[in-house]
ZATIGU-184600 format. One record per atom (N, C-alpha, C, O, CB): residue number from 1; residue in three letters; atom name; x negated, y negated, z. Coordinates in Angstrom, 1 decimal, padded with zeros to 4 digits, always signed. Glycine has a CB too. Layout:
ZATIGU-184600
SITE   n res atom     c1     c2     c3
SITE NUM ALA   CA      X      Y      Z
...
***
This chain:
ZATIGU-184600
SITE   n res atom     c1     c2     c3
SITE   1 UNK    N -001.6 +006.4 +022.8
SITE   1 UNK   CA -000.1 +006.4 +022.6
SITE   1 UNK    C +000.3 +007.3 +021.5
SITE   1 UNK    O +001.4 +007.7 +021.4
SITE   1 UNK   CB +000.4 +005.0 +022.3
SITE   2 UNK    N -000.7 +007.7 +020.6
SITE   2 UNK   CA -000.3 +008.6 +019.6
SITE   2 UNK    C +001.0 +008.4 +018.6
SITE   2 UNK    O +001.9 +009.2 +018.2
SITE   2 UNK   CB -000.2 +009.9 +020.2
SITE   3 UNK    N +000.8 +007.0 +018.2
SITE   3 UNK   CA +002.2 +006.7 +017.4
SITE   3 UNK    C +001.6 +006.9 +016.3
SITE   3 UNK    O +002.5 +007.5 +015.7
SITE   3 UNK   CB +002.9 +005.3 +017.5
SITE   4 UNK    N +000.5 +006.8 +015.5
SITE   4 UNK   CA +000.1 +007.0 +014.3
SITE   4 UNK    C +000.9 +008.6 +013.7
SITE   4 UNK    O +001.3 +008.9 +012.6
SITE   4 UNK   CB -001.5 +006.7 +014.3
SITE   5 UNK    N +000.7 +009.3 +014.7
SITE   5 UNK   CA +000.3 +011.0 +014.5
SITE   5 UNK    C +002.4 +011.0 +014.7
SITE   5 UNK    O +003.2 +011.8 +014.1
SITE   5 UNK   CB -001.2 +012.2 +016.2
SITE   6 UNK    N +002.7 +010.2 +015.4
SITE   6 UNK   CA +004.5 +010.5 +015.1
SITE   6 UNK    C +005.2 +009.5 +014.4
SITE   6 UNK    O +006.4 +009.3 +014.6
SITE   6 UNK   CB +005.6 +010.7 +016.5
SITE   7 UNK    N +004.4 +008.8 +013.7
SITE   7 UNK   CA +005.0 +008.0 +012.6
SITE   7 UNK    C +003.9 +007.6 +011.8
SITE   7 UNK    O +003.1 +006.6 +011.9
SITE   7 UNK   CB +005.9 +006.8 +013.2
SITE   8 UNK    N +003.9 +008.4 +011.0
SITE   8 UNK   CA +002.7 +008.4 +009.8
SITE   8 UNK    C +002.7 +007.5 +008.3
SITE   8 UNK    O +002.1 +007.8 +007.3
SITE   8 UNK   CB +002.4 +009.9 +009.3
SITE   9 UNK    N +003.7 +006.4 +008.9
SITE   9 UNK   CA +003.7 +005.4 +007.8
SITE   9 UNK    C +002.9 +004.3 +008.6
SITE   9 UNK    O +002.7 +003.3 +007.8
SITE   9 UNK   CB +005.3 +004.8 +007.1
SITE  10 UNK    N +002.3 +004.1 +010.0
SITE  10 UNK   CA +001.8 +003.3 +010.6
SITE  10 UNK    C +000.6 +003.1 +010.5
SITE  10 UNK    O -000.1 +004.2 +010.6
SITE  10 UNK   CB +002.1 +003.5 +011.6
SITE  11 UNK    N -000.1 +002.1 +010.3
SITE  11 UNK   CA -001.6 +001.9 +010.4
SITE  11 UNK    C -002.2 +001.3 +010.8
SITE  11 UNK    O -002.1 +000.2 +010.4
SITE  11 UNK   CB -002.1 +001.8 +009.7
SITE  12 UNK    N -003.3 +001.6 +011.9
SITE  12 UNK   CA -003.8 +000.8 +012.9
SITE  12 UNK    C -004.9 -000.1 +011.9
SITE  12 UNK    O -005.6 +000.3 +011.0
SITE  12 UNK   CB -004.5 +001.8 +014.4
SITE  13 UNK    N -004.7 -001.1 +012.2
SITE  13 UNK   CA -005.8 -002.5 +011.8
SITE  13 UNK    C -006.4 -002.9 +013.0
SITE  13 UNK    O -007.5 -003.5 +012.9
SITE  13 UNK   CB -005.0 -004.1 +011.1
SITE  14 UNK    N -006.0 -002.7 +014.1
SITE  14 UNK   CA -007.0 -003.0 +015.3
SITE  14 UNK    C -006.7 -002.4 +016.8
SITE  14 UNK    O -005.6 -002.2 +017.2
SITE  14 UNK   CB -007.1 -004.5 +015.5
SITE  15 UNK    N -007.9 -002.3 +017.5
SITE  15 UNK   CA -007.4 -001.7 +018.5
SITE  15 UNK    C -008.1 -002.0 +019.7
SITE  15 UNK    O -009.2 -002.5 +019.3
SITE  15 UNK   CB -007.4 -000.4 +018.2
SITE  16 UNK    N -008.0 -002.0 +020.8
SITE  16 UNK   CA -009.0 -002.7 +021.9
SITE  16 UNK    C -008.6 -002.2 +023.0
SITE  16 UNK    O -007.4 -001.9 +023.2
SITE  16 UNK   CB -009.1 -004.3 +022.1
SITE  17 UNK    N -009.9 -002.0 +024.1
SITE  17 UNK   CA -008.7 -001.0 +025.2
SITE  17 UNK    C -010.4 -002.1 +026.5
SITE  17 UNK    O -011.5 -002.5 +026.4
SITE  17 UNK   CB -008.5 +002.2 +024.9
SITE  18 UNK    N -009.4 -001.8 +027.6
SITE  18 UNK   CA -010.4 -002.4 +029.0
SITE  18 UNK    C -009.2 -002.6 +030.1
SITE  18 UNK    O -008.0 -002.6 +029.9
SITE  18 UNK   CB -011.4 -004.1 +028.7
SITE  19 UNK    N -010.1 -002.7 +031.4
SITE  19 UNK   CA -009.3 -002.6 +032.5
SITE  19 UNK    C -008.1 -001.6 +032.5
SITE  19 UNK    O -007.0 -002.2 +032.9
SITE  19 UNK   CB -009.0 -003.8 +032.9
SITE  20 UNK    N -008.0 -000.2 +032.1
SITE  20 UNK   CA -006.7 +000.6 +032.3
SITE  20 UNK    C -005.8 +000.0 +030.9
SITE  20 UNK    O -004.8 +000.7 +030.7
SITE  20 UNK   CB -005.9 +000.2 +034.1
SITE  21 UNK    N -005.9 -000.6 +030.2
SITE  21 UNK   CA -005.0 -001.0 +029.2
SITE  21 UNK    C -005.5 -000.5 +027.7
SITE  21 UNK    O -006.7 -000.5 +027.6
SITE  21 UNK   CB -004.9 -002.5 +029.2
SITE  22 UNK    N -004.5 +000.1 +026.3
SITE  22 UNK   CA -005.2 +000.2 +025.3
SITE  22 UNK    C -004.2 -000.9 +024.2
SITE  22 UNK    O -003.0 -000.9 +024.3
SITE  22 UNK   CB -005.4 +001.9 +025.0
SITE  23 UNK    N -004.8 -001.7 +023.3
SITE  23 UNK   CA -004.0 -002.5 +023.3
SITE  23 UNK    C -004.2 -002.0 +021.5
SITE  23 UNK    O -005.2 -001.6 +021.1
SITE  23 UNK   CB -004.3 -004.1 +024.2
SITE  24 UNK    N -003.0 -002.1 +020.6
SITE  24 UNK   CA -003.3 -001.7 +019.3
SITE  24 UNK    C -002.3 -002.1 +018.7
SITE  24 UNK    O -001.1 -002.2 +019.1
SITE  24 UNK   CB -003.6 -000.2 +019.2
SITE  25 UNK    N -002.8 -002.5 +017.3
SITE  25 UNK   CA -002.3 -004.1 +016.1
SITE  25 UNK    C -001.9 -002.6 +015.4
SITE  25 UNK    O -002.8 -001.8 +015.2
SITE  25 UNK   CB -003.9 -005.7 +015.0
SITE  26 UNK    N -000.4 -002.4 +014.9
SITE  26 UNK   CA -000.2 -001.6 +013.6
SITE  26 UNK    C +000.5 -002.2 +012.4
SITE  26 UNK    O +000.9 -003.4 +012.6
SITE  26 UNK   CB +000.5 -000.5 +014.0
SITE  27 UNK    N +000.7 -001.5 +011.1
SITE  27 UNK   CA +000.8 -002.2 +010.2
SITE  27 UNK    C +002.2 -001.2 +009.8
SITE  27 UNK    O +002.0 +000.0 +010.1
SITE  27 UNK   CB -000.6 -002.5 +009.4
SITE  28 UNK    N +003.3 -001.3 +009.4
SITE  28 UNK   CA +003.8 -000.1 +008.6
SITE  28 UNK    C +003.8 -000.5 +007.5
SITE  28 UNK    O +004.1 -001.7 +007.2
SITE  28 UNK   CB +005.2 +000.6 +008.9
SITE  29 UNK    N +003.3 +000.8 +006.4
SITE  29 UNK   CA +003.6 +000.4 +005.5
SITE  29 UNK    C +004.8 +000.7 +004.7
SITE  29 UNK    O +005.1 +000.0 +003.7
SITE  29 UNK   CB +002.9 +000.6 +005.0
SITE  30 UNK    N +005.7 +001.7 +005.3
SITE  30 UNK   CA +006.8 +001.4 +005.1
SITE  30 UNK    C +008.4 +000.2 +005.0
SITE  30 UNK    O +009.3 +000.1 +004.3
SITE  30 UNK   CB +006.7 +002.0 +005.4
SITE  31 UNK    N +008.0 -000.4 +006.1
SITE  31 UNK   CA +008.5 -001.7 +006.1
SITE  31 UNK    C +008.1 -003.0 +006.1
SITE  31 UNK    O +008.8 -004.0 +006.1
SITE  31 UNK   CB +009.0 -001.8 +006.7
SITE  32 UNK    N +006.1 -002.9 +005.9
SITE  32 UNK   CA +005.6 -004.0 +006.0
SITE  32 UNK    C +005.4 -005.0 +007.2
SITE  32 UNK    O +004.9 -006.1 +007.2
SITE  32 UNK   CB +006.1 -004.4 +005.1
SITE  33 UNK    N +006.2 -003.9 +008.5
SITE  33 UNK   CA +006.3 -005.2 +009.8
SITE  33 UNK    C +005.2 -004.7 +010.4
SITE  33 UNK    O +004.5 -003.8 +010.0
SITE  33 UNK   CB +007.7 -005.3 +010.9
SITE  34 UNK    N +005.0 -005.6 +011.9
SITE  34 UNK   CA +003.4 -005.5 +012.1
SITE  34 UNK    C +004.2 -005.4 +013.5
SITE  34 UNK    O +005.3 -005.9 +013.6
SITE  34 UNK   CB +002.1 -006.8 +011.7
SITE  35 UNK    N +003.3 -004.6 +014.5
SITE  35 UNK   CA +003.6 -004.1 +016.0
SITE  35 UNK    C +002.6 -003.9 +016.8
SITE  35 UNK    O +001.7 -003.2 +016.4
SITE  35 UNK   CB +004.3 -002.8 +016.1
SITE  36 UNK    N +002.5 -004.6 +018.0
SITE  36 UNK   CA +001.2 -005.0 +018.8
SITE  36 UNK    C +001.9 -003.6 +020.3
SITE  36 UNK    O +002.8 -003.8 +021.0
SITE  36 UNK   CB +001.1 -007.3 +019.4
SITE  37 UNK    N +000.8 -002.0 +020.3
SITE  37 UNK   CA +001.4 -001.5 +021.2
SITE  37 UNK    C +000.4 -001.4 +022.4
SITE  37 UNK    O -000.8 -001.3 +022.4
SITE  37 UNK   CB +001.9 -000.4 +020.8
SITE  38 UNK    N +001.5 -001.4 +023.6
SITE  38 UNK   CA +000.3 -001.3 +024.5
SITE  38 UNK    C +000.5 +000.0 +025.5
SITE  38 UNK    O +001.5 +000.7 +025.6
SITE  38 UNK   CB +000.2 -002.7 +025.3
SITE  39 UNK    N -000.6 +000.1 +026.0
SITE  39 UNK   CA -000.5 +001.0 +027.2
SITE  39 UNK    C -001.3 +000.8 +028.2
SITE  39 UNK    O -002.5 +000.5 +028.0
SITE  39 UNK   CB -000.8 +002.2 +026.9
SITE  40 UNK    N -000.8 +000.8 +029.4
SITE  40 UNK   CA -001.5 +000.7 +031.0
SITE  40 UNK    C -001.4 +002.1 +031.2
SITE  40 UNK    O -000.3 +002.6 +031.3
SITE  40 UNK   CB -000.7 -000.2 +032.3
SITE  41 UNK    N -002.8 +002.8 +031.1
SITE  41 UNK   CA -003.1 +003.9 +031.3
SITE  41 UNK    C -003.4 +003.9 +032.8
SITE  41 UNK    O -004.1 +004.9 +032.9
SITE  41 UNK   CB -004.0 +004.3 +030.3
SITE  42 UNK    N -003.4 +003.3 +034.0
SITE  42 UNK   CA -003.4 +003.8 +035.2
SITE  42 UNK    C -001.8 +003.9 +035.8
SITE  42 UNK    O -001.5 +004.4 +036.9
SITE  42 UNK   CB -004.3 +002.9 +035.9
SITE  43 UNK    N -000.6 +003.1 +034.7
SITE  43 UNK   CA +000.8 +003.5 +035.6
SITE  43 UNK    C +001.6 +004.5 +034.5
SITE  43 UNK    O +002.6 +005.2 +034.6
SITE  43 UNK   CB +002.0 +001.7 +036.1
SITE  44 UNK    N +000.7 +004.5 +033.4
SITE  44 UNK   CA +001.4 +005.1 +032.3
SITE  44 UNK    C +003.1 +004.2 +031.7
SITE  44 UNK    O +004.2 +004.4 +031.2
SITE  44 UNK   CB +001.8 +006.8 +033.1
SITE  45 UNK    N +002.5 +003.3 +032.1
SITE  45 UNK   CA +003.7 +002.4 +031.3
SITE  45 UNK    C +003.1 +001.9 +029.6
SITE  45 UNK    O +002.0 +001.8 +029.3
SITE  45 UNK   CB +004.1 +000.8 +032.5
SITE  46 UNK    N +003.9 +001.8 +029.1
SITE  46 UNK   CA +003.7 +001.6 +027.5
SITE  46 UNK    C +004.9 +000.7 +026.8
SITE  46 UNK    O +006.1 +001.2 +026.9
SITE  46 UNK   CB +003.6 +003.1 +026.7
SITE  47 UNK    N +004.7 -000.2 +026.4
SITE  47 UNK   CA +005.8 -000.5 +025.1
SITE  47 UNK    C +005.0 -001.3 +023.7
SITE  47 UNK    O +003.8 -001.5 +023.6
SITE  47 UNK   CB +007.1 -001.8 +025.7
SITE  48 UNK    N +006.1 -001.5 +022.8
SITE  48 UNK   CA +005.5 -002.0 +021.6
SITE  48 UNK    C +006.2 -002.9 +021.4
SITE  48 UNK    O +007.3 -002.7 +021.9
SITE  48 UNK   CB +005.4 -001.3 +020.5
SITE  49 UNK    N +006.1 -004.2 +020.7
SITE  49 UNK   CA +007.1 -005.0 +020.3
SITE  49 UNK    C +006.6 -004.9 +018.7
SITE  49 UNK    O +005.5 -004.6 +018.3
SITE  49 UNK   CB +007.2 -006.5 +021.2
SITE  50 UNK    N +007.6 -005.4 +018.1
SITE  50 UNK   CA +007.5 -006.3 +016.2
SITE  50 UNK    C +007.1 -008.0 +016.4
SITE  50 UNK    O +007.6 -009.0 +016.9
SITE  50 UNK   CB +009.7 -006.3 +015.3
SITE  51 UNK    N +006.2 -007.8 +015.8
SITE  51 UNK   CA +005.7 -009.6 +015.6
SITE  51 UNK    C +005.3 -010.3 +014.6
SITE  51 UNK    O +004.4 -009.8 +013.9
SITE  51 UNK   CB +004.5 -010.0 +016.2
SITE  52 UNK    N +005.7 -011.2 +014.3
SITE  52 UNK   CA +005.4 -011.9 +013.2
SITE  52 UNK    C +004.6 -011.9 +012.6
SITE  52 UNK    O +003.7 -012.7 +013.0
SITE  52 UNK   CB +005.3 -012.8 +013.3
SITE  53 UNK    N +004.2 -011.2 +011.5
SITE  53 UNK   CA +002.9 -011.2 +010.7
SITE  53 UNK    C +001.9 -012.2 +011.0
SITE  53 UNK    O +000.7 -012.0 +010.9
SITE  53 UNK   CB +003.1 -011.3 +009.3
SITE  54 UNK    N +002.4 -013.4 +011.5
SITE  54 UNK   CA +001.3 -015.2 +011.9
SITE  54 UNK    C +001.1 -014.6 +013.0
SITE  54 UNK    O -000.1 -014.3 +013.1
SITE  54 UNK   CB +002.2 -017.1 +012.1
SITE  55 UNK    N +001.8 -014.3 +013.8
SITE  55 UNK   CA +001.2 -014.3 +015.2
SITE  55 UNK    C +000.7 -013.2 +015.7
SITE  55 UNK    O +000.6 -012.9 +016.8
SITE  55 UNK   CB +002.0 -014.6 +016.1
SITE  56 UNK    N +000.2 -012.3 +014.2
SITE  56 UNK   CA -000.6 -010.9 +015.1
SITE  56 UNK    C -001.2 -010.9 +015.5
SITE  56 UNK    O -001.3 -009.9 +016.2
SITE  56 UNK   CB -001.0 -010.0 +015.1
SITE  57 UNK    N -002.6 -011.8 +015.5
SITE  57 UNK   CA -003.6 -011.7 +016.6
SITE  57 UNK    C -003.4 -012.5 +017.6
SITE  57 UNK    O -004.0 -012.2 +018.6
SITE  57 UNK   CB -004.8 -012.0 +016.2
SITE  58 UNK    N -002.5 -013.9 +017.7
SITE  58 UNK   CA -002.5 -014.1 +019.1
SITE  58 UNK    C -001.9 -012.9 +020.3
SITE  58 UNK    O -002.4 -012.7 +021.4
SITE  58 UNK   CB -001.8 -015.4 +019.1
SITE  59 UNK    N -000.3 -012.2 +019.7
SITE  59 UNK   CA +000.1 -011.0 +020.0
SITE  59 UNK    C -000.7 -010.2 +020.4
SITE  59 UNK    O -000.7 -009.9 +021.6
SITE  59 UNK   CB +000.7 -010.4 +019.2
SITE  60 UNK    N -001.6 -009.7 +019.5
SITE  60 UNK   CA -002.8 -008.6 +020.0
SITE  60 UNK    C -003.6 -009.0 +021.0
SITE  60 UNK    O -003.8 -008.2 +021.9
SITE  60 UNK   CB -003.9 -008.4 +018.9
SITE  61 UNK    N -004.0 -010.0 +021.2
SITE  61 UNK   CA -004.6 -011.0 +021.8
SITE  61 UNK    C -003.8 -010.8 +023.6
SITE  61 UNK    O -004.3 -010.3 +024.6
SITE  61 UNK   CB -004.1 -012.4 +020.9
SITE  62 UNK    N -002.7 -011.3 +023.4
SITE  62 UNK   CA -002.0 -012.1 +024.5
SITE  62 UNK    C -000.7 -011.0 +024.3
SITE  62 UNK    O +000.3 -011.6 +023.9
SITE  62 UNK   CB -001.8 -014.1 +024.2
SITE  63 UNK    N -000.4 -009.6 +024.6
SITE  63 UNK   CA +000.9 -009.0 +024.1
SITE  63 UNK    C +002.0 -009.3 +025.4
SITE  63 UNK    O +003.2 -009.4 +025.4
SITE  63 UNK   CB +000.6 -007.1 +023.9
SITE  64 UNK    N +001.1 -009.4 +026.4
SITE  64 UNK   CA +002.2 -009.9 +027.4
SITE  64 UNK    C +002.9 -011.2 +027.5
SITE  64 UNK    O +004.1 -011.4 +027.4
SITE  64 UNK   CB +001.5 -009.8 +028.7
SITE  65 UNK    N +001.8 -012.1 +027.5
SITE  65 UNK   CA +002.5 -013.6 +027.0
SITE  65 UNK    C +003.0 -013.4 +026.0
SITE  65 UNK    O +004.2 -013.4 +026.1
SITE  65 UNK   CB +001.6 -014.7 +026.9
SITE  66 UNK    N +002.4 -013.3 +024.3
SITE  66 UNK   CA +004.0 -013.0 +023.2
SITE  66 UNK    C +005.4 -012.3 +023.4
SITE  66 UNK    O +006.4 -012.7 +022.8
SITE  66 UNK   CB +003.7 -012.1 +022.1
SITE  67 UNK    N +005.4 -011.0 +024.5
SITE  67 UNK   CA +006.6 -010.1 +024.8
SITE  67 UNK    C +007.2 -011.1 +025.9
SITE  67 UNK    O +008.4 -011.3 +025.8
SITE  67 UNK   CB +006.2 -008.3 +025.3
SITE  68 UNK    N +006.7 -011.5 +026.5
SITE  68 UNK   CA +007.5 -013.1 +027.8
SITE  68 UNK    C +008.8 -013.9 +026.9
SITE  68 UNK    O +010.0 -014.0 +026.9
SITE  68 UNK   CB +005.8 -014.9 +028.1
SITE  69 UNK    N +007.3 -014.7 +025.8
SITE  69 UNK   CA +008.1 -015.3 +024.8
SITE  69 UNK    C +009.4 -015.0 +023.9
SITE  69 UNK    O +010.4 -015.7 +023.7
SITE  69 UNK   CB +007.5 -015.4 +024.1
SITE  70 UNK    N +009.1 -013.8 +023.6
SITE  70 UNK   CA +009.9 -013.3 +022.8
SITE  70 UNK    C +011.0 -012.6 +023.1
SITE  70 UNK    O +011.7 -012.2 +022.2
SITE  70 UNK   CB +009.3 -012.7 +022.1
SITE  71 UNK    N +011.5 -012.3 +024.5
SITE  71 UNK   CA +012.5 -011.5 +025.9
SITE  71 UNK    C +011.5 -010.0 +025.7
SITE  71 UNK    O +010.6 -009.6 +024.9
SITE  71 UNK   CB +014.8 -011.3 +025.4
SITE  72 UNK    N +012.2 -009.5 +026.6
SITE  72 UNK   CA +011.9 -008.4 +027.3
SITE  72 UNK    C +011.2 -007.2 +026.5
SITE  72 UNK    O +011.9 -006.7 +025.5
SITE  72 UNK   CB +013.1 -008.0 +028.0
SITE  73 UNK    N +010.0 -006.6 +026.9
SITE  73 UNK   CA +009.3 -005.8 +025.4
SITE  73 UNK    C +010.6 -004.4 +025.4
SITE  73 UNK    O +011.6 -004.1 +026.0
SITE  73 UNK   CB +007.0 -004.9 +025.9
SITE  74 UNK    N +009.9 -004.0 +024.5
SITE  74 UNK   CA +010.9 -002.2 +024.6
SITE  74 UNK    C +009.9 -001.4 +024.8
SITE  74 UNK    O +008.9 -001.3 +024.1
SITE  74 UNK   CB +011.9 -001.4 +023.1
SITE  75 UNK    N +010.4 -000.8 +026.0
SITE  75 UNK   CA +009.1 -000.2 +027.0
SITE  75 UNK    C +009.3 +001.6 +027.0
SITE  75 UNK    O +010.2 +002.1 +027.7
SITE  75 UNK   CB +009.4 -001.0 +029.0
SITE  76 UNK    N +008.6 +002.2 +026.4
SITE  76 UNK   CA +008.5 +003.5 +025.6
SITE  76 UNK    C +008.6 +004.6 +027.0
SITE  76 UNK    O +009.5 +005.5 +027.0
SITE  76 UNK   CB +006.8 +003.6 +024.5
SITE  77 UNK    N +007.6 +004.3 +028.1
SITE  77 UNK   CA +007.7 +004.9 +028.9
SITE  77 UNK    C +008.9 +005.7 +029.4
SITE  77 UNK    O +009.2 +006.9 +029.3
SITE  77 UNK   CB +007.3 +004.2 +029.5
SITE  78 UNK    N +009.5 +004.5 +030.0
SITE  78 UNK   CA +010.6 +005.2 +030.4
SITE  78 UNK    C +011.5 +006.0 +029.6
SITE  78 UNK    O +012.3 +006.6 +030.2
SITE  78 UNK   CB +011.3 +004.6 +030.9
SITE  79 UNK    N +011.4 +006.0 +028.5
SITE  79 UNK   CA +012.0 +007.1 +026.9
SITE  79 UNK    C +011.4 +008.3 +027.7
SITE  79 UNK    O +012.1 +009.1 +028.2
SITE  79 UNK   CB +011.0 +006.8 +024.7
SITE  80 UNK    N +009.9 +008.5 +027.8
SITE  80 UNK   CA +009.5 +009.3 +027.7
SITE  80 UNK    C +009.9 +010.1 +029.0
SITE  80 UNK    O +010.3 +011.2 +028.7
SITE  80 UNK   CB +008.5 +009.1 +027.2
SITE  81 UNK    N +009.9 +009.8 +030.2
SITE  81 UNK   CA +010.5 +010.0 +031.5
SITE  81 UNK    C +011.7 +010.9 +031.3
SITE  81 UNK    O +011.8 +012.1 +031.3
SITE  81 UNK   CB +010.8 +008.6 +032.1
SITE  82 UNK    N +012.6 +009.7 +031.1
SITE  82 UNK   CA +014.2 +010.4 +031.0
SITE  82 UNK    C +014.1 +011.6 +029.7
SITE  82 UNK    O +014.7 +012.6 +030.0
SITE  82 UNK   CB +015.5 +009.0 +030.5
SITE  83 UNK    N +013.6 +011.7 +028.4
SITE  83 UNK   CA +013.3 +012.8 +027.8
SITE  83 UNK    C +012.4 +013.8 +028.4
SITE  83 UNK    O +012.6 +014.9 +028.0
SITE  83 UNK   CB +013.0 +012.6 +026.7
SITE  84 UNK    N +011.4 +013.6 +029.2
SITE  84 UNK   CA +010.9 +015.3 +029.8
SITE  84 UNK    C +012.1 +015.6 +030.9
SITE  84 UNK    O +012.5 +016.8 +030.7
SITE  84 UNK   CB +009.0 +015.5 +030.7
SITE  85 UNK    N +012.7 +015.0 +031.8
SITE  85 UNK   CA +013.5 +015.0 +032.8
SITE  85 UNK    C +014.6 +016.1 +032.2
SITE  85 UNK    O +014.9 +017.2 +032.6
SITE  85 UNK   CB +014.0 +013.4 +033.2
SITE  86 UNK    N +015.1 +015.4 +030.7
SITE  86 UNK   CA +016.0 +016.2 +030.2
SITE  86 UNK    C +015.8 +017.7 +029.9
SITE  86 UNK    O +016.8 +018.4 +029.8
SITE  86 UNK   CB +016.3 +015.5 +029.2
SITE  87 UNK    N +014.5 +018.2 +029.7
SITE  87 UNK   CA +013.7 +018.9 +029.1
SITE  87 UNK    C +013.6 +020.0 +030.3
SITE  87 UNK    O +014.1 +021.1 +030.1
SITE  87 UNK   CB +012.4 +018.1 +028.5
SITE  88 UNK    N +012.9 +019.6 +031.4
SITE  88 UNK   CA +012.8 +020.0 +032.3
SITE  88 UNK    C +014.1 +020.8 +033.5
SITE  88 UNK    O +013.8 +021.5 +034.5
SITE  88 UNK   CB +012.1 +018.9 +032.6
SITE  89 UNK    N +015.9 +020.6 +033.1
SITE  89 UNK   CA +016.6 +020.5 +033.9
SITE  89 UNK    C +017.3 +021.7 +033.1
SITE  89 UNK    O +018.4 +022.1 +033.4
SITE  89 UNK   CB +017.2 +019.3 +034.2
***
């Protein structure tokens, strides 16, 4: 997902990837909040949510079931879609 390299106050503390998915715990240190991002690298869909510092490893863990819980993730992908689209026209 290359968020470290476009936001370089971010710092990965963990990261885990299997079956098409890469799943990664960040830290900012600029605001101190913690963000579990994911990616399904076979549809190219991606989002990240903000999670409770308590619940970052179940989050890391379980990002789908925490983003359920918590309403609907913010899903990066389609950012990225509609900005080449724009790019492209």
């Amino acid at each position: 997902m290359a968020i470290e390299s476009e936001h370089p106050e971010l710092r990965e503390l963990d990261h885990r990837s299997g079956d098409g998915f890469d799943v990664t715990l960040l830290w900012s240190a600029r605001t101190g909040r913690v963000f579990v991002a994911v990616e399904d690298t076979r549809t190219n869909d991606a989002f990240r949510i903000a999670v409770d510092p308590r619940d970052a490893l179940e989050a890391f863990h379980h990002p789908y079931a925490y983003g359920c819980r918590r309403g609907r993730p913010m899903t990066v992908a389609g950012e990225r879609r509609a900005a080449a689209e724009s790019h492209e026209g």
